[in-house]
Residue frames as a rotation matrix with the C-alpha (Angstrom) as fourth column:
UNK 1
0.577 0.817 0.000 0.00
0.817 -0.577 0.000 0.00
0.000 0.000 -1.000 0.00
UNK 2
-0.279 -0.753 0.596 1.10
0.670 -0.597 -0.441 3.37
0.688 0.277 0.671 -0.63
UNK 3
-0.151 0.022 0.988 1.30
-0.429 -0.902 -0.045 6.41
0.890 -0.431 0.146 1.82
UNK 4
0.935 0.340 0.101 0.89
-0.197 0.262 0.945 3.79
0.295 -0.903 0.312 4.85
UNK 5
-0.984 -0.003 -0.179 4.19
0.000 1.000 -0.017 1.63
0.179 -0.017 -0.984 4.63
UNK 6
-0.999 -0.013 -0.049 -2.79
-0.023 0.979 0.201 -0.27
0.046 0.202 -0.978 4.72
UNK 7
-0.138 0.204 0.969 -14.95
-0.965 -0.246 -0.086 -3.17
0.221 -0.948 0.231 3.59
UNK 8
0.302 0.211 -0.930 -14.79
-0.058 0.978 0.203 -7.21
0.952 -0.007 0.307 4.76
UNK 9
0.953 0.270 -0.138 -14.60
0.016 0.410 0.912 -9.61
0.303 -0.871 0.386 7.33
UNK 10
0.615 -0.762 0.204 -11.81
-0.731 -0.453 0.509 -9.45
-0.296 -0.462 -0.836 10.02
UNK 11
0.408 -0.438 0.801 -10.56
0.141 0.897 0.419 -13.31
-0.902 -0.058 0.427 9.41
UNK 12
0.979 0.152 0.133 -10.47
0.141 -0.045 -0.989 -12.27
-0.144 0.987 -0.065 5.47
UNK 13
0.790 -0.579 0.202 -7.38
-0.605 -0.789 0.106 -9.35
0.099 -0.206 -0.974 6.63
UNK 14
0.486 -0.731 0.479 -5.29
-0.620 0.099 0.779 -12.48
-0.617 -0.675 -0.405 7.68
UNK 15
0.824 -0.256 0.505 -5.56
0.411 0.884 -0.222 -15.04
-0.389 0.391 0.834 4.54
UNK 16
0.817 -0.544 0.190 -2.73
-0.130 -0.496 -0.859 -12.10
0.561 0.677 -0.475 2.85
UNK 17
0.132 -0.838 0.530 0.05
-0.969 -0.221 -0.109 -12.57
0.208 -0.500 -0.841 5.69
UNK 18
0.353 -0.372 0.858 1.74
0.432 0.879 0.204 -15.90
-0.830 0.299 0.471 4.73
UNK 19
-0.129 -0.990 -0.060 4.20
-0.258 -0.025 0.966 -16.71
-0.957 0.140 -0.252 2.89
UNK 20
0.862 0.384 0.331 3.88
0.163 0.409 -0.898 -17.05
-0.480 0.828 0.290 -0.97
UNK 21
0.743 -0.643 0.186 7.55
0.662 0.666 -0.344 -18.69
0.097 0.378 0.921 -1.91
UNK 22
0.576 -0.666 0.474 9.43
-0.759 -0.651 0.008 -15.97
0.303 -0.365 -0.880 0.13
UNK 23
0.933 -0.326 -0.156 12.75
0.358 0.780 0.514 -18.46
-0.046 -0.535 0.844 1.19
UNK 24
0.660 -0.630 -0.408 16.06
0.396 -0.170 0.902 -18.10
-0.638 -0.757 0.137 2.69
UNK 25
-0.086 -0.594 0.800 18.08
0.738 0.501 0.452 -19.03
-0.669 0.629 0.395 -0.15
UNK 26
0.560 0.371 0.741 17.01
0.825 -0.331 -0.458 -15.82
0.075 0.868 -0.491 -2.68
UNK 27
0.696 -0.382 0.608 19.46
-0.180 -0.912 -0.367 -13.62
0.695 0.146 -0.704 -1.01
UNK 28
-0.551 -0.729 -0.405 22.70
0.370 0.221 -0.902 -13.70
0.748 -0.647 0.148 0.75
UNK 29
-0.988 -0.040 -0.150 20.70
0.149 -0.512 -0.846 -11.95
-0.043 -0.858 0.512 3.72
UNK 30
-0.468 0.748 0.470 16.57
0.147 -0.459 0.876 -11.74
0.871 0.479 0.105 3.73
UNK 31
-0.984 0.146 0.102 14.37
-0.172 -0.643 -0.746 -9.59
-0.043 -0.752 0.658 5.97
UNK 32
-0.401 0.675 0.620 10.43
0.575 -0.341 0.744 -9.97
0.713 0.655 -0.251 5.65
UNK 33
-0.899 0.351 0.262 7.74
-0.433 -0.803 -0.411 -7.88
0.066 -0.482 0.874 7.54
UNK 34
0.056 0.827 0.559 4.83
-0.882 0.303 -0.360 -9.27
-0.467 -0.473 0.747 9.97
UNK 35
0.023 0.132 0.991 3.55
-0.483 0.869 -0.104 -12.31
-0.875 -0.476 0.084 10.38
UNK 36
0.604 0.740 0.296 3.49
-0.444 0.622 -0.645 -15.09
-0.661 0.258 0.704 8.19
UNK 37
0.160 -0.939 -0.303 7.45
-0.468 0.198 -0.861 -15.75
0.869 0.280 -0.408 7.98
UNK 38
0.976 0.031 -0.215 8.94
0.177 0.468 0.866 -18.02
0.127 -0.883 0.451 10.15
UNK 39
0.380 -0.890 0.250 12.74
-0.920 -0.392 0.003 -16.46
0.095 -0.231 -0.968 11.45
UNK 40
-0.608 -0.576 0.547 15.66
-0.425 0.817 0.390 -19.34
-0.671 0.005 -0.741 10.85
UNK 41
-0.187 0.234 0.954 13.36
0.605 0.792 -0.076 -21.54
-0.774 0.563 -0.290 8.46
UNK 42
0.354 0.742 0.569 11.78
0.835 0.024 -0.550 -18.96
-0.422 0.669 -0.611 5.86
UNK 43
0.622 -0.189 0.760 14.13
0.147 -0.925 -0.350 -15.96
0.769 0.329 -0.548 6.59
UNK 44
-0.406 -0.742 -0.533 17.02
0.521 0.292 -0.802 -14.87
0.751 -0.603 0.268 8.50
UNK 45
-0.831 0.155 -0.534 15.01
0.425 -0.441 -0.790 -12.07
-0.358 -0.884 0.301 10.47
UNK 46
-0.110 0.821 0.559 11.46
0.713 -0.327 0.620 -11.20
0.693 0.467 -0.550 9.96
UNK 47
-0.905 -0.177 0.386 10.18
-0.012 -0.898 -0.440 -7.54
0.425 -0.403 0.811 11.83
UNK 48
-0.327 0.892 -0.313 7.46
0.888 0.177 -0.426 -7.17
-0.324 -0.417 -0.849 13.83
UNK 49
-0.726 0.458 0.514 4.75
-0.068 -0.791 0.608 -4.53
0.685 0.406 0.605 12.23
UNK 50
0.253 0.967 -0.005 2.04
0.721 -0.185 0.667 -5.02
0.644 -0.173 -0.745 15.04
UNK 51
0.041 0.150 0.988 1.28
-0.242 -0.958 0.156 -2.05
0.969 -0.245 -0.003 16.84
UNK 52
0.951 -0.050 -0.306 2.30
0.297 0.425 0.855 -2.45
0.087 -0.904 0.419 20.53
UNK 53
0.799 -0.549 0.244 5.42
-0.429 -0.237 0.872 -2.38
-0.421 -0.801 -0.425 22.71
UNK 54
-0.020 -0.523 0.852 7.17
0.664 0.630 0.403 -5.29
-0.748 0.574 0.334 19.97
UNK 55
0.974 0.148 0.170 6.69
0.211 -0.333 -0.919 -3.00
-0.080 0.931 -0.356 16.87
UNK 56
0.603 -0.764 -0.230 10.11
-0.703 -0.372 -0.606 -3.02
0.377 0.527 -0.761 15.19
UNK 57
0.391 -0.446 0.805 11.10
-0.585 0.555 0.591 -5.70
-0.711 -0.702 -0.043 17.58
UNK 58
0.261 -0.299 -0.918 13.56
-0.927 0.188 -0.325 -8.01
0.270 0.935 -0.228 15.46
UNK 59
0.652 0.292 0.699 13.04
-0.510 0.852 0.120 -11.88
-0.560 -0.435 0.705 15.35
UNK 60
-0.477 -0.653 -0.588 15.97
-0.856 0.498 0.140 -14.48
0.201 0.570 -0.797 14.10
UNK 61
-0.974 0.110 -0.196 13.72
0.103 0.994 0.049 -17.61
0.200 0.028 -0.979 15.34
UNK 62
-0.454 0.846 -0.281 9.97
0.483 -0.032 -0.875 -17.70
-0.749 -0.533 -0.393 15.20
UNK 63
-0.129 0.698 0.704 7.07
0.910 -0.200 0.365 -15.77
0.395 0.688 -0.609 14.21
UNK 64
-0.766 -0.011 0.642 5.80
0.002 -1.000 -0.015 -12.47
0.643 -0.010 0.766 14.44
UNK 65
-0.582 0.810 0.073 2.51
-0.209 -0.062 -0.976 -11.61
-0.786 -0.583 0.205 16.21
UNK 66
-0.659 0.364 0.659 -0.57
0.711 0.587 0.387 -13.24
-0.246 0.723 -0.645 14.01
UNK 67
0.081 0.996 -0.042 -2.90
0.989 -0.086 -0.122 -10.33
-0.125 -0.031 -0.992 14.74
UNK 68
-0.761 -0.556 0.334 -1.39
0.644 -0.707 0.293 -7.44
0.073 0.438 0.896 13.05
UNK 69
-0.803 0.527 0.278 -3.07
-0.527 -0.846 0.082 -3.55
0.278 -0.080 0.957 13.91
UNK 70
-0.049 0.948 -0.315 -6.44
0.366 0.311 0.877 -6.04
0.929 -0.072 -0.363 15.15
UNK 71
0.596 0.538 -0.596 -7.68
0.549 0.269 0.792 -5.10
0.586 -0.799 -0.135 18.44
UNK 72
-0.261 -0.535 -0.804 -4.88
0.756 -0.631 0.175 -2.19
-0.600 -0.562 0.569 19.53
UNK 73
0.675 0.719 -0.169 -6.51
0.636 -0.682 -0.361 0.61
-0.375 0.136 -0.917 17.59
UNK 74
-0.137 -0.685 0.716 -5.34
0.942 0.134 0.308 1.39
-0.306 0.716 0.627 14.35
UNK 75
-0.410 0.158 0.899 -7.12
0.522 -0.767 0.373 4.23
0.748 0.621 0.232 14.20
UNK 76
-0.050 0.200 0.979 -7.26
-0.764 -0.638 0.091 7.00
0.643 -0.743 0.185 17.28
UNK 77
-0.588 -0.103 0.803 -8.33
-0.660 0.634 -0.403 4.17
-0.467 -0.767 -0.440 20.70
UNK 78
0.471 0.719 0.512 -10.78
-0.573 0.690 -0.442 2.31
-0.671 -0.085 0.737 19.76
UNK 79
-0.707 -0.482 0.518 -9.96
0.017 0.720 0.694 -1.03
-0.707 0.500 -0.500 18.13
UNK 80
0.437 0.885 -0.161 -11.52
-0.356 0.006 -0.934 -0.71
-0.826 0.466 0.318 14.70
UNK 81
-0.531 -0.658 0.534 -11.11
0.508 0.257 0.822 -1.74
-0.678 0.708 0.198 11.36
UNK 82
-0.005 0.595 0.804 -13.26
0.639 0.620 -0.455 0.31
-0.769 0.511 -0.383 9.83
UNK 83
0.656 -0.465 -0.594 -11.33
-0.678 -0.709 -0.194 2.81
-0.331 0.531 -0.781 7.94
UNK 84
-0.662 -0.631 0.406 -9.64
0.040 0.511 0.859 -0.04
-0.749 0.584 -0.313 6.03
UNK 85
0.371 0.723 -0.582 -11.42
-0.803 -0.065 -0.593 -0.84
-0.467 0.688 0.556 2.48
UNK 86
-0.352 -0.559 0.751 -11.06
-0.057 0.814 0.579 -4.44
-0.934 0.161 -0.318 1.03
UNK 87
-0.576 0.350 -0.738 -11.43
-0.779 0.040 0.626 -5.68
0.249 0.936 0.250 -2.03
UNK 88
0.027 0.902 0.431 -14.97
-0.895 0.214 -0.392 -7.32
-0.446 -0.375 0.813 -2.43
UNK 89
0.984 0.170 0.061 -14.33
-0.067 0.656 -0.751 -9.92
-0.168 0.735 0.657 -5.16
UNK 90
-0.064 -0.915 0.399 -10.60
0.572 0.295 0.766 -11.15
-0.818 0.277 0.504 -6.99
UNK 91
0.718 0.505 0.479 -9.64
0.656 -0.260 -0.708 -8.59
-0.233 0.823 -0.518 -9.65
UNK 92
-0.463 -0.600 0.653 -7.71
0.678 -0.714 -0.176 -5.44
0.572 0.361 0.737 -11.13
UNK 93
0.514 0.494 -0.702 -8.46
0.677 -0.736 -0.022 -2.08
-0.527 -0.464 -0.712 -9.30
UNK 94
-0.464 -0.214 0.859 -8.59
0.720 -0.656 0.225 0.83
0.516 0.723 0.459 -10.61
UNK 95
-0.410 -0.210 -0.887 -8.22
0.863 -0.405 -0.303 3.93
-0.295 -0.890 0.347 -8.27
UNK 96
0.413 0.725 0.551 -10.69
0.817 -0.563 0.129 6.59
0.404 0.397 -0.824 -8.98
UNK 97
0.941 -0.299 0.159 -9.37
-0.333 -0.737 0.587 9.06
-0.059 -0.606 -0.794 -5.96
UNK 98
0.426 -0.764 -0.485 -5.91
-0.068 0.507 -0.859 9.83
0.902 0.399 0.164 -5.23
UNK 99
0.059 -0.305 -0.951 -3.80
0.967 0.255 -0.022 10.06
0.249 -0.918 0.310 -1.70
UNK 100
-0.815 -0.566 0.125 -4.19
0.574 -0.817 0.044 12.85
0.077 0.108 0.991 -0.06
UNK 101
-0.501 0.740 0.449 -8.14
-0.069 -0.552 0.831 13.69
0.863 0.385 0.328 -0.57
UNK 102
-0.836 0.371 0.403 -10.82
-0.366 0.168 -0.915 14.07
-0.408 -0.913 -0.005 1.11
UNK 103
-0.754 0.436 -0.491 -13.43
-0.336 0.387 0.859 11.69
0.564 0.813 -0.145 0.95
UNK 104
-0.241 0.930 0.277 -17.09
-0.966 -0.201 -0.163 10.74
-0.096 -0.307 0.947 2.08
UNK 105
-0.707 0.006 0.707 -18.21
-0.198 0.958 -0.207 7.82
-0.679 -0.287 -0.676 3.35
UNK 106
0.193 0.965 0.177 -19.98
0.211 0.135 -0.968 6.29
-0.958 0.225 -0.177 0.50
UNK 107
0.398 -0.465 -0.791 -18.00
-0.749 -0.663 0.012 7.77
-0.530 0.587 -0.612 -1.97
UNK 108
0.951 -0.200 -0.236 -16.68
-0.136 0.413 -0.900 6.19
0.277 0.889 0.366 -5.13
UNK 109
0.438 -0.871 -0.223 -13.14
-0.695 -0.485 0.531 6.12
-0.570 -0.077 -0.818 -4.81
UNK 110
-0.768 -0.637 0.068 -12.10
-0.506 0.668 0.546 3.03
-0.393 0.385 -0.835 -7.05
UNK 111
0.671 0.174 -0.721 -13.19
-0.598 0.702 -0.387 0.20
0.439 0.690 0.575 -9.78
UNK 112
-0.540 -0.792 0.284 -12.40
-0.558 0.590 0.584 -3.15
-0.630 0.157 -0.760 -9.30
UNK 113
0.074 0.404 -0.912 -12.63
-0.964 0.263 0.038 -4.95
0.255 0.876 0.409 -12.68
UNK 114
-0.230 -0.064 0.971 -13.29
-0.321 0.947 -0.013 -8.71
-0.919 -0.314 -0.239 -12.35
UNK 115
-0.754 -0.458 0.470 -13.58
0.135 0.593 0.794 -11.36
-0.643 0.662 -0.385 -14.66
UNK 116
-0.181 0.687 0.704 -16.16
0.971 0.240 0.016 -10.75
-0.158 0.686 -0.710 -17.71
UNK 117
-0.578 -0.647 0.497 -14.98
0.693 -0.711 -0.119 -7.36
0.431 0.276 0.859 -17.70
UNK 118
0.826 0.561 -0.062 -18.16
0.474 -0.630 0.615 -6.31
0.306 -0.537 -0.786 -14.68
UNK 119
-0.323 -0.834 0.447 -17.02
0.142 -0.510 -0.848 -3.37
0.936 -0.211 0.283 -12.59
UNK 120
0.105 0.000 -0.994 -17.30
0.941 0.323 0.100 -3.67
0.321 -0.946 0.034 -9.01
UNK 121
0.364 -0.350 0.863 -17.44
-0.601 -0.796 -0.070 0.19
0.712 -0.493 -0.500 -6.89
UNK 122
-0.427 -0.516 -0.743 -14.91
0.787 0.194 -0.586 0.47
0.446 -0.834 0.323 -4.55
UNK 123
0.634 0.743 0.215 -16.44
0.242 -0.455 0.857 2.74
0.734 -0.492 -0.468 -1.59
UNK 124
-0.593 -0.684 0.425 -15.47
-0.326 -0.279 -0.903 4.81
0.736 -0.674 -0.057 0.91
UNK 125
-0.161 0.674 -0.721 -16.25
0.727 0.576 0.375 3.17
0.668 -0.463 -0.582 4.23
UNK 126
0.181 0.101 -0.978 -16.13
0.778 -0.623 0.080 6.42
-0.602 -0.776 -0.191 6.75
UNK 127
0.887 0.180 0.425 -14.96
0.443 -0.589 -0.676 10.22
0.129 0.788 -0.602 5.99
UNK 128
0.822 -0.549 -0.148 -11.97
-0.052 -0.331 0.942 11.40
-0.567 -0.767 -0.301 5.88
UNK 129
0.461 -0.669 -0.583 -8.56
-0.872 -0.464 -0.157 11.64
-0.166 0.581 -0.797 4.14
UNK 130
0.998 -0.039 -0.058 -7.39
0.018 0.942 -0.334 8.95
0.067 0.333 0.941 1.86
UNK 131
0.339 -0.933 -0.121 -3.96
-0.831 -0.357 0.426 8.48
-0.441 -0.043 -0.896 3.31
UNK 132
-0.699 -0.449 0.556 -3.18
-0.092 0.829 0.552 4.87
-0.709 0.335 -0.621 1.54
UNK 133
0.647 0.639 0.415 -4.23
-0.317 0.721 -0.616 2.85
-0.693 0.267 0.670 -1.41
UNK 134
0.324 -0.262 0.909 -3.01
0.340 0.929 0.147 0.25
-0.883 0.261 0.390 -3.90
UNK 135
-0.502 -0.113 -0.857 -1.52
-0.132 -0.970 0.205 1.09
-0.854 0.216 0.472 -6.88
UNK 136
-0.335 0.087 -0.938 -3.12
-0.819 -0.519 0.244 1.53
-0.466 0.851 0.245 -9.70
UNK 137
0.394 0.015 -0.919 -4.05
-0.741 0.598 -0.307 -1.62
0.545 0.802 0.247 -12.12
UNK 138
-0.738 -0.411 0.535 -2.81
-0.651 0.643 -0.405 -3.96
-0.177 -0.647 -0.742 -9.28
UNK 139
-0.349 0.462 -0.815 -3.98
-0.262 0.787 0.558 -7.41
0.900 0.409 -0.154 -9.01
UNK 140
-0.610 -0.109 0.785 -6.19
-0.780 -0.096 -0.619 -8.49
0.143 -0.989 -0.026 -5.65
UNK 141
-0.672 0.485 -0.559 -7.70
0.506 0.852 0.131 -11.27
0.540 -0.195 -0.819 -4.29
UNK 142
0.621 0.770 0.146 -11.25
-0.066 -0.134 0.989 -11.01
0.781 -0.624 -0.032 -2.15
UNK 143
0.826 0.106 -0.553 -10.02
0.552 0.049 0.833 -9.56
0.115 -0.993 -0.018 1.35
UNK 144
-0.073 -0.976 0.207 -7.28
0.936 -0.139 -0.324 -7.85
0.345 0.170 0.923 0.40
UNK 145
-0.090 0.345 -0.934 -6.46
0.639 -0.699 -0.320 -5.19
-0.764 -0.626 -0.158 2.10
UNK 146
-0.164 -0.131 0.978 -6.63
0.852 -0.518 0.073 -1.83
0.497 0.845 0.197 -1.13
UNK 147
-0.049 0.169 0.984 -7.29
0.256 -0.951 0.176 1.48
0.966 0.260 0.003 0.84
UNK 148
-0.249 -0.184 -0.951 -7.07
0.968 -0.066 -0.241 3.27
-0.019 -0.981 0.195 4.01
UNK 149
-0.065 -0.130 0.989 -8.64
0.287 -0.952 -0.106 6.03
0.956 0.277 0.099 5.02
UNK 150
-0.632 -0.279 -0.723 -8.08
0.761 -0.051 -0.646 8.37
0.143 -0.959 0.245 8.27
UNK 151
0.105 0.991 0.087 -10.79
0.991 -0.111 0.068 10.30
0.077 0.079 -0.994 9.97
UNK 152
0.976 0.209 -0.068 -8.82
0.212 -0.976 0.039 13.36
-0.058 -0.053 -0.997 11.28
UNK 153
0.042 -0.982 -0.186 -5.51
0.682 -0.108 0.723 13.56
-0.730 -0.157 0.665 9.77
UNK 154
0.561 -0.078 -0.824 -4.72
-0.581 -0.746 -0.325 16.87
-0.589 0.661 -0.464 7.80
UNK 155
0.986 -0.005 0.165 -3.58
0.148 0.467 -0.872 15.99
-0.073 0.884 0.461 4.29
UNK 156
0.408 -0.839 -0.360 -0.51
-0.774 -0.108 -0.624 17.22
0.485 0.533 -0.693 4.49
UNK 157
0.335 -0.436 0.835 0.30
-0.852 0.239 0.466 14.52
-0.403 -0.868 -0.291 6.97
UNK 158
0.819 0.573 0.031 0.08
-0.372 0.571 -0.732 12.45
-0.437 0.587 0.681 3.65
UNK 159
0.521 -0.853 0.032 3.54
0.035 -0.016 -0.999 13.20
0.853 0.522 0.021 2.20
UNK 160
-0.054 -0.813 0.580 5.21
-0.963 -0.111 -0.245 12.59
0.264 -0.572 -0.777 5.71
UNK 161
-0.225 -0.167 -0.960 6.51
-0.031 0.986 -0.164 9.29
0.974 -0.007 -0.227 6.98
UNK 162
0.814 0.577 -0.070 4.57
-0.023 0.152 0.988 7.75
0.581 -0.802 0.137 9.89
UNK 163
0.339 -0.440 0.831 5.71
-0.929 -0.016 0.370 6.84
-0.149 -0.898 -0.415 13.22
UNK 164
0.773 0.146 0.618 5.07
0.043 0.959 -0.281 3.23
-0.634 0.243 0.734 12.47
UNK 165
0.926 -0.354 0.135 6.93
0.288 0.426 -0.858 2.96
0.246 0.833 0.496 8.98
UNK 166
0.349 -0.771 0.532 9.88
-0.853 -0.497 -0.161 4.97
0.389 -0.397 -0.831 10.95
UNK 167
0.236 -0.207 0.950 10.15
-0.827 0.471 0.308 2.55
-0.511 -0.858 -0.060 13.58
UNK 168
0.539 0.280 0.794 9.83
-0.230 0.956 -0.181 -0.16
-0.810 -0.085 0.580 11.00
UNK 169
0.696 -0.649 0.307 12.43
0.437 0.044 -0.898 0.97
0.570 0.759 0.314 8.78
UNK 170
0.302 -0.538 0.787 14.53
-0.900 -0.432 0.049 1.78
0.314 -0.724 -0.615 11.62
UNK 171
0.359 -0.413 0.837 14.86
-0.754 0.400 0.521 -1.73
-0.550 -0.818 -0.167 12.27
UNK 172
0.883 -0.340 0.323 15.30
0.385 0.919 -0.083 -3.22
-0.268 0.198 0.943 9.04
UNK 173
0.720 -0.606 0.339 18.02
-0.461 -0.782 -0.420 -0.80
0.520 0.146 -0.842 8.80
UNK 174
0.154 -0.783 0.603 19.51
-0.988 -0.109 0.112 -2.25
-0.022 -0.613 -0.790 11.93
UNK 175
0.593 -0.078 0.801 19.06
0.134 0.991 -0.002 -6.34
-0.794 0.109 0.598 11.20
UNK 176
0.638 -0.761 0.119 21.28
0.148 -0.030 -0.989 -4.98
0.756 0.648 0.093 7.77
UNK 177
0.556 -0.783 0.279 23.69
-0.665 -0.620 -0.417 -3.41
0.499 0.046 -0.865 9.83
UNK 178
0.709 0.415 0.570 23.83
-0.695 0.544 0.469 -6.61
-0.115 -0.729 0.675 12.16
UNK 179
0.931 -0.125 0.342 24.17
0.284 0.838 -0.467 -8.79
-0.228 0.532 0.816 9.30
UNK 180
0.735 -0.641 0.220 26.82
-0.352 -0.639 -0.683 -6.27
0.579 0.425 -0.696 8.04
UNK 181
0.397 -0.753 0.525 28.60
-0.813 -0.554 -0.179 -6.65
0.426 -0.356 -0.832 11.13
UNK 182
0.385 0.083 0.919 28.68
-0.286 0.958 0.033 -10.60
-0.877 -0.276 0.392 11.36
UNK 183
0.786 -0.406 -0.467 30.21
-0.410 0.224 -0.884 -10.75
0.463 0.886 0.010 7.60
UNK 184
0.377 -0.873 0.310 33.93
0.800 0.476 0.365 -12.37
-0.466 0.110 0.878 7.42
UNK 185
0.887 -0.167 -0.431 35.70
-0.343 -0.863 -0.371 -8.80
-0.310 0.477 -0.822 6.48
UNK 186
0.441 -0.849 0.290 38.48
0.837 0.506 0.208 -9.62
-0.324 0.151 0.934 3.84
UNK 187
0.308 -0.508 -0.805 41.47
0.164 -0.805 0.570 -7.87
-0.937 -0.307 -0.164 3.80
UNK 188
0.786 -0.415 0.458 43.31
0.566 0.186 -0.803 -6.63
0.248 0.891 0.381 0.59
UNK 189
0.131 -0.930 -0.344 47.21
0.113 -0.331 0.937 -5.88
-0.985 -0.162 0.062 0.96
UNK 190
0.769 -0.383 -0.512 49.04
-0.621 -0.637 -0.456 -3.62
-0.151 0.669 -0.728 -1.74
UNK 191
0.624 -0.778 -0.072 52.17
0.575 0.520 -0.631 -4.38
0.529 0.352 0.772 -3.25
């Protein structure tokens, strides 16, 4: 999703975090993000993205947390989800609104084309300022997450980098520098 580093059923939110043929072996060094990596079998260090005291918390063995932004209020206290927008059906989307607006609940804000070339509205689910969405012509399965809007952030808050994606590129910053500093360092002598 863009502008986050993110309407259906909560269980739906989880079938997208798992692995789909992420493995050790594709890079001298791999990192992934939230749940559905296992540290030491699937990757060398996966990050923790739920919200909480662990966010950014780096794992070499294990799993992340399973219940990513559910139930710790993603949006102001309450635990909600409903300033997320899924995709209703498997398809292409096509983004009507960009990041940055403001939008009404109810509102258009996307097409998603499915198969016999129907178009599906995407909808806003609350009001407020699209600060994420997919890009463009992307492909999505049913449940996916595709949009995010926030009820009282000020647009410019669009073109700045959260707290969250800070923190969470703050640590894969430091699992490189780790790795970096666990290398074999070879010397090279002049003539």
């Amino acid at each position: 999703m863009r502008g986050c580093p993110q309407a259906g059923c909560a269980h739906r939110r989880h079938r997208r975090h798992k692995n789909h043929g992420k493995e050790k072996g594709l890079a001298e060094h791999t990192i992934a993000l939230g749940p559905g990596f296992c540290a030491g079998r699937d990757v060398d260090t996966v990050v923790e993205t739920g919200r909480g005291h662990n966010l950014g918390r780096l794992i070499y063995e294990g799993y992340s947390s399973k219940d990513l932004d559910h139930g710790n209020g993603t949006v102001g206290e309450n635990p909600n989800i409903e300033h997320l927008v899924f995709a209703p059906a498997d398809g292409h989307v096509e983004m009507l609104r960009t990041i940055s607006l403001m939008v009404k609940q109810g509102e258009v804000i996307g097409q998603l084309h499915v198969k016999d070339g129907e178009a599906v509205e995407i909808k806003a689910t609350i009001d407020g300022v699209l600060r994420g969405a997919i890009y463009d012509g992307s492909k999505v399965e049913a449940g996916q997450k595709i949009a995010d809007i926030h009820p009282t952030m000020g647009q410019e808050e669009c073109y700045t980098i959260s707290d969250k994606a800070r923190c969470i590129g703050g640590s894969v910053l430091e699992a490189v520098m780790a790795w970096e500093s666990e290398k074999p360092k070879h010397r090279f002598f002049g003539h």
